[in-house]
C-alpha positions as CSV (number, residue, x, y, z in Angstrom):
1,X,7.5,20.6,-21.1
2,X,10.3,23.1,-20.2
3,X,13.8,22.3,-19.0
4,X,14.8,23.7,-15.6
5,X,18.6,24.2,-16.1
6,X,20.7,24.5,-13.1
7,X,23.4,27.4,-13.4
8,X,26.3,27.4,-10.8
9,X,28.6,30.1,-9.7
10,X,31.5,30.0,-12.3
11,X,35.4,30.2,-11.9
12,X,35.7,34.0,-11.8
13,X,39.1,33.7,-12.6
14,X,42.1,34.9,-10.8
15,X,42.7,31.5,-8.1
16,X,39.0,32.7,-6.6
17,X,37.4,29.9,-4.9
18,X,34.4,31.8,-3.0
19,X,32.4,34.6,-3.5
20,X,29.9,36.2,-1.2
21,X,26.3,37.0,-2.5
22,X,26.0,40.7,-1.9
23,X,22.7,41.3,-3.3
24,X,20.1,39.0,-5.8
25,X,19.3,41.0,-8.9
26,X,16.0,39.1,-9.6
27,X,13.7,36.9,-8.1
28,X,11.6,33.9,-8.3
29,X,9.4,33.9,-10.9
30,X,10.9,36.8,-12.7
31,X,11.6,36.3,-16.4
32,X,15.4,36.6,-17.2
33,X,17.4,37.0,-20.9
34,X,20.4,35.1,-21.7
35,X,23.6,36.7,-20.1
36,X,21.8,39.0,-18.3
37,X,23.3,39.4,-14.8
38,X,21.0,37.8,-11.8
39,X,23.5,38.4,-8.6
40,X,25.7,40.5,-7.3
41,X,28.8,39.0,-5.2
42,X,31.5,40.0,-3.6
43,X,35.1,38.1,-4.1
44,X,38.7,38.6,-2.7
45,X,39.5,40.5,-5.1
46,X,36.3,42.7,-6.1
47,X,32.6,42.9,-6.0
48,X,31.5,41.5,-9.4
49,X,27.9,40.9,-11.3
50,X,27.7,37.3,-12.3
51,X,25.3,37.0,-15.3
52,X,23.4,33.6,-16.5
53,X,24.1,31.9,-19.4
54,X,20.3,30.1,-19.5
55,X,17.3,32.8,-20.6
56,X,13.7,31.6,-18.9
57,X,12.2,31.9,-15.6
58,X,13.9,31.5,-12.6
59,X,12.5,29.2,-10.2
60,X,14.5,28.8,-7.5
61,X,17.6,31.0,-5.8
62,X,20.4,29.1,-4.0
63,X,22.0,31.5,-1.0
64,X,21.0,34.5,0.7
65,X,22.5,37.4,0.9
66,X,25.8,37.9,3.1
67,X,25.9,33.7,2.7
68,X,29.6,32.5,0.9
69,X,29.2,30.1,-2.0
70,X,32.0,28.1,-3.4
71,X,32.7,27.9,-7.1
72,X,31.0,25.5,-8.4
73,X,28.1,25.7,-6.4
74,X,24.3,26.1,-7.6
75,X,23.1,29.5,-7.5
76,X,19.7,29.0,-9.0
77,X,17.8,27.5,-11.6
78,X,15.9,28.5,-14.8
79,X,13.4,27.2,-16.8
80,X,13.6,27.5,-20.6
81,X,11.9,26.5,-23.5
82,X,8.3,26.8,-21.9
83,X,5.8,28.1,-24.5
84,X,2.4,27.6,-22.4
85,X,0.7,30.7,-23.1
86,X,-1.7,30.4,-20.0
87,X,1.9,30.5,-17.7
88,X,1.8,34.0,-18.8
89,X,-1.0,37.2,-17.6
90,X,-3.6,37.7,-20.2
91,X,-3.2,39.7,-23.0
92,X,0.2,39.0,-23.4
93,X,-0.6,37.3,-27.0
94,X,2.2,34.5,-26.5
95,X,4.9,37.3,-25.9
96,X,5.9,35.1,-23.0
97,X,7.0,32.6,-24.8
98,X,9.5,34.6,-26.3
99,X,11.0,36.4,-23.1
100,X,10.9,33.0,-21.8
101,X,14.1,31.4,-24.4
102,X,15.7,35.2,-24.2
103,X,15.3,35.7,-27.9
104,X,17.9,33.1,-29.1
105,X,15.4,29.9,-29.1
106,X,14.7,27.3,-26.6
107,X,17.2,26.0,-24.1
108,X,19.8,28.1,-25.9
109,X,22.3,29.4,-23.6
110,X,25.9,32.1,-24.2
111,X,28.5,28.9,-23.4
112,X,30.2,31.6,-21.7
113,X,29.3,33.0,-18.1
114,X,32.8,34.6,-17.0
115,X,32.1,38.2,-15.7
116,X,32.6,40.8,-18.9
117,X,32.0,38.1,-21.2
118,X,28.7,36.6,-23.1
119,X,26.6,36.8,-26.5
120,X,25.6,40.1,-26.4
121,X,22.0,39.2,-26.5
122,X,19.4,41.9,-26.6
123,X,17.9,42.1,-22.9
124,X,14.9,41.4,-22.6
125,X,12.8,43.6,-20.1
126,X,12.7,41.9,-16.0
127,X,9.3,40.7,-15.4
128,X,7.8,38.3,-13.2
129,X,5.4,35.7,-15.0
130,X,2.0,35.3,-12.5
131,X,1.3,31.2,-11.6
132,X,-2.2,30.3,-12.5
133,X,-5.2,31.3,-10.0
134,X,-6.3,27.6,-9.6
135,X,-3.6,25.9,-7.8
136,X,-5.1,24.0,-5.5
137,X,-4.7,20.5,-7.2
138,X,-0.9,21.4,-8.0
139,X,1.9,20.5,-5.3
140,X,4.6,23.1,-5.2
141,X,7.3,21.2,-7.0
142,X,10.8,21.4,-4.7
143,X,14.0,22.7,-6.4
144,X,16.7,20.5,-7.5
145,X,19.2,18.9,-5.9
146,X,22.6,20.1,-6.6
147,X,23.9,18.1,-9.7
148,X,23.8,18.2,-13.6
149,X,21.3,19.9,-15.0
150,X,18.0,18.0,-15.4
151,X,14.7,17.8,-17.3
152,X,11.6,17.9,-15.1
153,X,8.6,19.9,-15.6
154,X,8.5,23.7,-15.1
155,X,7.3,24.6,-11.1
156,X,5.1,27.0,-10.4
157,X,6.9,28.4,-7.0
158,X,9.0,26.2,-5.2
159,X,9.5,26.5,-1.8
160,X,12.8,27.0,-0.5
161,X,12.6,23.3,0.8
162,X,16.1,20.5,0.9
163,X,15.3,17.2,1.3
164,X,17.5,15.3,2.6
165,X,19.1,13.5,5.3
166,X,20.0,15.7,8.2
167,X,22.1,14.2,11.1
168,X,20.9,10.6,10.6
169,X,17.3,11.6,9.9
170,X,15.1,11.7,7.0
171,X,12.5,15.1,6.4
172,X,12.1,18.3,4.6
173,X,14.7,20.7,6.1
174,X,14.0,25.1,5.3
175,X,16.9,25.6,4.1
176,X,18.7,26.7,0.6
177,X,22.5,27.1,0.8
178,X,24.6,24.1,0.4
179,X,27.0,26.2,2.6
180,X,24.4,26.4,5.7
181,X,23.8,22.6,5.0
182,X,27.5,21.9,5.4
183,X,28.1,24.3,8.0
184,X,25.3,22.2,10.2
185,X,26.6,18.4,9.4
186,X,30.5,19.7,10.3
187,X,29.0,21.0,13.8
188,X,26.0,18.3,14.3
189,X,23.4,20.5,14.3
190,X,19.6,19.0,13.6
191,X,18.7,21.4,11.3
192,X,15.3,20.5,12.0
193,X,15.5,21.6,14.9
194,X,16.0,25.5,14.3
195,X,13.5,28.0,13.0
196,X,14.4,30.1,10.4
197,X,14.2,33.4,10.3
198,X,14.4,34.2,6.6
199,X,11.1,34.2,4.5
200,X,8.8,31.5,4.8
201,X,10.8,30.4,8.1
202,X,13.8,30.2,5.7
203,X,17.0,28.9,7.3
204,X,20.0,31.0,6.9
205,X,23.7,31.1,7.7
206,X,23.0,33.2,11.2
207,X,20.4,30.9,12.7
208,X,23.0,28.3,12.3
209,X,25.8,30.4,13.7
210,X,23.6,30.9,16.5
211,X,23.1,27.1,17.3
212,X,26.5,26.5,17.2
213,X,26.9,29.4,19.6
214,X,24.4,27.6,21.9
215,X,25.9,24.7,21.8
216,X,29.2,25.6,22.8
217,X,28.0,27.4,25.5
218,X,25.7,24.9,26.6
219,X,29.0,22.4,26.3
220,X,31.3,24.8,28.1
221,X,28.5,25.2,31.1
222,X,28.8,20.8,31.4
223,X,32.1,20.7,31.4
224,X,32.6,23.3,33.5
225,X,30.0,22.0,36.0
226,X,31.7,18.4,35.8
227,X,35.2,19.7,37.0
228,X,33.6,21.2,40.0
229,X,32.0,17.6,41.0
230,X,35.2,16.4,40.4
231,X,37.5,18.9,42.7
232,X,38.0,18.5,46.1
233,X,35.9,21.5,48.3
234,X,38.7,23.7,49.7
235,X,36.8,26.3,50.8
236,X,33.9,28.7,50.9
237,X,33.0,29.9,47.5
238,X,34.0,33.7,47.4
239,X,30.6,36.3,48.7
240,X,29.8,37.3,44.8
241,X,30.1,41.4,44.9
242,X,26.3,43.1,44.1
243,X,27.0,45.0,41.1
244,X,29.7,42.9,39.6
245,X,28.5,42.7,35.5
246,X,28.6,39.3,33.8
247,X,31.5,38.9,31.4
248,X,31.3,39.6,27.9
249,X,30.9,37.1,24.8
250,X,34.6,38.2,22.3
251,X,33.2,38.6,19.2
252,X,34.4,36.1,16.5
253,X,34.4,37.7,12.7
254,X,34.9,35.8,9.7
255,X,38.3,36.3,8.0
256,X,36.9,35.8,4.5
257,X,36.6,38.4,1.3
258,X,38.8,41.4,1.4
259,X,39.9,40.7,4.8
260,X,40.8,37.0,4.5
261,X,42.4,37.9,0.9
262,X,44.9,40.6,2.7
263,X,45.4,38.5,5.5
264,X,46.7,35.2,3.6
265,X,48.6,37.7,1.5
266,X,50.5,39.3,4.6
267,X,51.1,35.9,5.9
268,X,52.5,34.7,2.8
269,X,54.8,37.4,2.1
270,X,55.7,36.6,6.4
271,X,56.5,33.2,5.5
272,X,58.0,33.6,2.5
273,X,60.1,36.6,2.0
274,X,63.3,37.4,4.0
275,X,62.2,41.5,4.1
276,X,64.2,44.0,5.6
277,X,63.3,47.6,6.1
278,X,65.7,50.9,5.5
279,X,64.8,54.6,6.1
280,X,65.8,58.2,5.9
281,X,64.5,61.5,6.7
282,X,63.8,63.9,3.9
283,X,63.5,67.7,3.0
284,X,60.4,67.9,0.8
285,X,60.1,71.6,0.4
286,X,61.3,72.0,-2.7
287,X,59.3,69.0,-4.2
288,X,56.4,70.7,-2.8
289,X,57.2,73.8,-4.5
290,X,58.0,72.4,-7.8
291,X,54.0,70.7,-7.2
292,X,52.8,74.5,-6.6
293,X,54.4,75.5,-10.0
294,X,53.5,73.0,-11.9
295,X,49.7,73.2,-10.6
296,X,49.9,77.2,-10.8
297,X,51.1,77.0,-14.7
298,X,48.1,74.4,-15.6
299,X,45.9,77.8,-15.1
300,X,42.6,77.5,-13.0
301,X,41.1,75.5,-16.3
302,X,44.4,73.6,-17.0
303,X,43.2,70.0,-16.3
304,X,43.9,68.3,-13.0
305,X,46.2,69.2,-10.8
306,X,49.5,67.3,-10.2
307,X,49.2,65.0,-6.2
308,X,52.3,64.6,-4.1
309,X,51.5,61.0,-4.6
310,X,51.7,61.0,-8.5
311,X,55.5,63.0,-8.3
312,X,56.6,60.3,-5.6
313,X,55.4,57.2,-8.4
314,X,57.2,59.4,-10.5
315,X,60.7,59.1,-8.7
316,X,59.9,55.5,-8.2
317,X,60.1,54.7,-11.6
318,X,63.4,56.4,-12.3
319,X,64.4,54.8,-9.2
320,X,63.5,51.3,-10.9
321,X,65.4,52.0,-13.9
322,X,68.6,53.0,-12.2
323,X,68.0,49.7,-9.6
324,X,66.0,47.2,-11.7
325,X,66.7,44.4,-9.0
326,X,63.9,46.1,-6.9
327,X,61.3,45.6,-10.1
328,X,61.7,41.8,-9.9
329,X,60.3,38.7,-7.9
330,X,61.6,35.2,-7.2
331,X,60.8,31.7,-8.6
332,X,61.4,29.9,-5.6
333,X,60.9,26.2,-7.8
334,X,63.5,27.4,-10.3
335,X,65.2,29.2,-7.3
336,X,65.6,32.4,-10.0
337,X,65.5,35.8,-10.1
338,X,63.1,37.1,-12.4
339,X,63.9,40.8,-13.1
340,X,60.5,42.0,-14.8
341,X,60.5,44.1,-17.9
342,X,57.7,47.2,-16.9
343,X,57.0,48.9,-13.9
344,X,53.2,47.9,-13.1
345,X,53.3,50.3,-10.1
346,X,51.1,48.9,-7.0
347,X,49.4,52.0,-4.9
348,X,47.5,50.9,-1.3
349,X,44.0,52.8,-1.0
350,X,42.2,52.3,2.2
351,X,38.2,51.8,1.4
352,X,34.7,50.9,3.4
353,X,35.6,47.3,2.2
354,X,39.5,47.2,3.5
355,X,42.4,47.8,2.4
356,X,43.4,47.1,-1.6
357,X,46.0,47.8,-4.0
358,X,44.8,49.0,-7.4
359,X,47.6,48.5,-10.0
360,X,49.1,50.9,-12.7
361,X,49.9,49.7,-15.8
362,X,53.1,50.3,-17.4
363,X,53.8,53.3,-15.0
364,X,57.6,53.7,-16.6
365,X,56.0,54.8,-19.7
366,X,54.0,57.4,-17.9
367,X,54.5,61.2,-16.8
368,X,53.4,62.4,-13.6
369,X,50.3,63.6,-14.8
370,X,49.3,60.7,-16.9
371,X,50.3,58.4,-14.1
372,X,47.9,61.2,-11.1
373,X,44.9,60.9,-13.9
374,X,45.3,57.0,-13.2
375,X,45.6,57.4,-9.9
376,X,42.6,59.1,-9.4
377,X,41.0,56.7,-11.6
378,X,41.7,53.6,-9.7
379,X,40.9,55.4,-6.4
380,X,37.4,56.1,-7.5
381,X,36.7,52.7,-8.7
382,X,38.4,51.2,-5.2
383,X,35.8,53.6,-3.1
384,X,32.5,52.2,-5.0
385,X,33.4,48.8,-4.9
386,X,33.9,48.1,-9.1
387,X,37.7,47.4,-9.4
388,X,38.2,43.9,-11.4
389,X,40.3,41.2,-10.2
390,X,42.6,42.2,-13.2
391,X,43.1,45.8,-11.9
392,X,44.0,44.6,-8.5
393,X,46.9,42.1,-9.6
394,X,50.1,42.0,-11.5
395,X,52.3,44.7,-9.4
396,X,55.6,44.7,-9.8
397,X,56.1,47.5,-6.8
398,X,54.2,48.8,-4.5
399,X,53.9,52.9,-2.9
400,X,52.1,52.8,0.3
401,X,51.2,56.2,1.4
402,X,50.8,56.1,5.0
403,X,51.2,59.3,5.9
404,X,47.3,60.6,4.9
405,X,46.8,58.5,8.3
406,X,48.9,61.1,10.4
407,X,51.8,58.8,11.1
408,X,55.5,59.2,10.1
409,X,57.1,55.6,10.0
410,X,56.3,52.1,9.2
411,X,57.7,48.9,8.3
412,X,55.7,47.8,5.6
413,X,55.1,44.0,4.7
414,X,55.9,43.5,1.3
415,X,52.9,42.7,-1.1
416,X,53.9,39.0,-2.1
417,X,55.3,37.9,-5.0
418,X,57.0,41.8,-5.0
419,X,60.5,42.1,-4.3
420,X,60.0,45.6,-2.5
421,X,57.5,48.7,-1.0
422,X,58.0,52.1,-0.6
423,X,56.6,53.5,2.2
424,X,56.1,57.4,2.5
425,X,55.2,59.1,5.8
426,X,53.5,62.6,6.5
427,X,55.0,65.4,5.3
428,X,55.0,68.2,8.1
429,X,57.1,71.2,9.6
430,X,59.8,70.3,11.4
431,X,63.1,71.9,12.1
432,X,66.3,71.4,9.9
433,X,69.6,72.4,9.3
434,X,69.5,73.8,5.5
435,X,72.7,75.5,4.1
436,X,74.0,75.4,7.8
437,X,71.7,77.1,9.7
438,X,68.4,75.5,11.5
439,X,65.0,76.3,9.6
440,X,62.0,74.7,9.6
441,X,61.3,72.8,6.9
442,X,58.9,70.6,5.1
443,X,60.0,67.0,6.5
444,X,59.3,63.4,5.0
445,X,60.4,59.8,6.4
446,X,60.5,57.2,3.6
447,X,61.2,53.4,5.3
448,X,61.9,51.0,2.1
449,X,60.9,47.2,3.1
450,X,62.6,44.9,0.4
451,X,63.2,41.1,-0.4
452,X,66.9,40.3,1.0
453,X,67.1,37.4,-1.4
454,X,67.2,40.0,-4.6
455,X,69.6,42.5,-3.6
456,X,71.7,43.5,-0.7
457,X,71.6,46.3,1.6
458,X,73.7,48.5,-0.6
459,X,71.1,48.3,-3.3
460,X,68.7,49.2,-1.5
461,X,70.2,51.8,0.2
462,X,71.2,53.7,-3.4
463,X,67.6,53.1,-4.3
464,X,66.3,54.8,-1.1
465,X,68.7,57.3,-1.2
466,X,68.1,58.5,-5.0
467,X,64.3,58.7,-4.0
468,X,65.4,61.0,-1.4
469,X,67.9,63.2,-3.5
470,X,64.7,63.5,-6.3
471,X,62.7,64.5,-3.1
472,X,64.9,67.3,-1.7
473,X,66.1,68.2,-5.5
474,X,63.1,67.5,-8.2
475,X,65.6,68.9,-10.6
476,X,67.5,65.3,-10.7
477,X,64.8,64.1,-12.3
478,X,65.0,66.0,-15.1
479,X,67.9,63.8,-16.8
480,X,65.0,61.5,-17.0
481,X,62.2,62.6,-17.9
């Protein structure tokens, strides 16, 4: 007899709640080792591989992909402990048995399935086991319920098949994800009623979306068509014009992952934060000159080259230690300050998945190279999807670059619980009055959004106006560095 353990999507840490299944990493029947990772999803925060803490053979998936699990609930089931050599292809001389408990022993399991975590267990190779060729006696065995784990004998493929009740009836309903289930009883939808259009007539998240679609047409249509019984005639209806197109369906997307995550953010910091925003023009030309020099002495072989974004988190930093009230948030239960020792230095990056904000650690203690390597680091990670929830939290400030987009001026919203954000337009040729006589010159707008509850304007105004001073004069930052 083997044990079919039920593993559940963990607490990925960080206040997550949901995660999106992105893509399965094995299948049904395929033979997994202990921690080895079995689904890829996609949080608020980042897109993570979840590995299982059971090593066996899986025998049932819960979700499909692009459906949203909550924590908590099951994402499939293994079966460990089985040792029946004929579960296995011939002439595999009982080596199933010992894919089948992962190397560490029957119904062993790590104890710990947080992502970046686990035993370290040797993994063993993916491989599906084959059912035996005389099944006709054997009833496909249906996968359980979602509760504590349980002891039932091994199946040999289950059918994605609930059973359950459905809208006050009793049946076998096609259908997998607790989230589809839930989605159909909050709406009344029969899910009997609906053909799937997964594998095996498999019910997923869109044929339910479309019911509920149907529905509310059909219900708008009724109650539409009752109000007209109901209303006096006044007159002819209108001749309809030949041509006239009927009108469009609005689209209705999901606010949930990156998207939901940024937008409970901004409305947050809304709600929350008393912001105001400040701004000046600034000459750059000489900071971009002082970039040129520094990225001509590095020699064609010198390492990296020195970005306009790494001297401006430069200048921020200096600008933090002269005004530490700006590097601070609020504890609005203790209704305190809380001015915050290091400058973990918040940069927005705009990627296929939305917009994020990869965090630099301890930025104060950095150079402007050290801090463009990190940069550059981050900004790779952000653009293939592999940031961690820990690399996308913690700011203490935040530099928001808008001015890659072509744009000169904004009023950024402040990334919550931050007191402040710099934002930094596109720097371009436009005339100016240098040393008394009109040139054109190298022109930036920076716009400063900050918390009014943690400084006045005058604070923020000698922070904003340092920044510019180190843009038109990079020598003032050499008392610093």
């Amino acid at each position: 007899m083997a044990q079919v353990l039920e593993f559940k999507l963990p607490d990925l840490g960080e206040g997550l709640t949901e995660a999106e299944i992105v893509r399965w990493l094995v299948e049904v029947g395929d033979v997994v080792a202990i921690d080895q990772p079995v689904v890829e999803v996609e949080t608020a925060k980042a897109m993570v591989e979840v590995p299982c803490p059971y090593g066996g053979v899986v025998t049932a998936r819960f979700g499909e992909e692009g459906s949203e699990l909550p924590v908590g609930a099951p994402l499939l089931t293994v079966a460990v402990g089985a040792t029946d050599a004929s579960s296995a292809s011939p002439g595999d001389d009982g080596a199933a048995a010992e894919e089948l408990s992962g190397g560490s022993g029957s119904g062993s399991g790590s104890g710990n399935v947080l992502v970046g975590y686990g035993t370290g267990a040797p993994a063993a190779r993916r491989r599906r086991i084959r059912p035996e060729r005389n099944t006709a006696s054997a009833a496909p065995a249906a996968p359980p319920a979602p509760a504590a784990p349980a002891v039932v004998s091994a199946p040999s493929r289950p059918a994605p098949v609930a059973v359950g009740e459905v809208n006050g009836r009793q049946g076998p309903v096609a259908v997998v994800s607790p989230l589809v289930r839930r989605l159909a009883r909050q709406h009344e939808i029969d899910l009997r009623g609906l053909t799937g259009s997964g594998p095996d007539g498999l019910i997923l998240r869109a044929d339910v979306d479309s019911a509920i679609r149907r529905a509310g047409e059909a219900g708008a249509v009724t109650e539409a068509a009752a109000r007209t019984a109901a209303e006096p005639v006044v007159a002819a209806a209108p001749t309809a014009q030949v041509g006239t197109a009927a009108p469009a369906t609005a689209e209705r997307i999901p606010l949930r992952g990156v998207r939901g995550a940024v937008a409970d953010k901004l409305s947050r910091s809304r709600t929350e934060i008393p912001d105001a925003t400040c701004w000046v023009d600034a000459d750059a030309t000489e900071l971009m000159a002082a970039r040129a020099a520094m990225n001509a002495a590095s020699g064609p072989s010198g390492g990296p080259k020195v970005s306009v974004l790494a001297l401006l988190a430069r200048i921020c930093t200096a600008a933090l230690a002269r005004y530490p009230e700006l590097n601070s948030t609020v504890d609005t239960a203790a209704r305190e300050i809380v001015r915050l020792p290091g400058v973990h230095l918040g940069f927005a990056a705009q990627t296929e998945r939305g917009l994020v904000v990869p965090v630099v650690r301890d930025a104060h203690t950095r150079n402007a190279e050290s801090i463009g390597a990190e940069i550059a680091r981050l900004t790779e990670l952000a653009r293939t999807g592999k940031l961690s929830p820990a690399q996308l939290t913690g700011g203490t400030f935040t530099l928001n670059n808008y001015g890659v987009f072509g744009v000169d001026g904004s009023t950024p919203i402040i990334n919550h619980p931050e007191a402040a954000m710099l934002g930094v337009g596109r720097i371009m040729p436009k005339p100016w009055v240098h040393n008394g006589e009109l040139a054109v010159r190298q022109v930036v707008q920076l716009s400063l959004t900050f918390d009014h509850r943690v400084c006045d304007g005058g604070t923020a105004g000698g922070f904003l106006r340092y920044v510019a001073d180190c843009v038109e004069q990079p020598a003032v930052l050499l008392r610093t560095l």
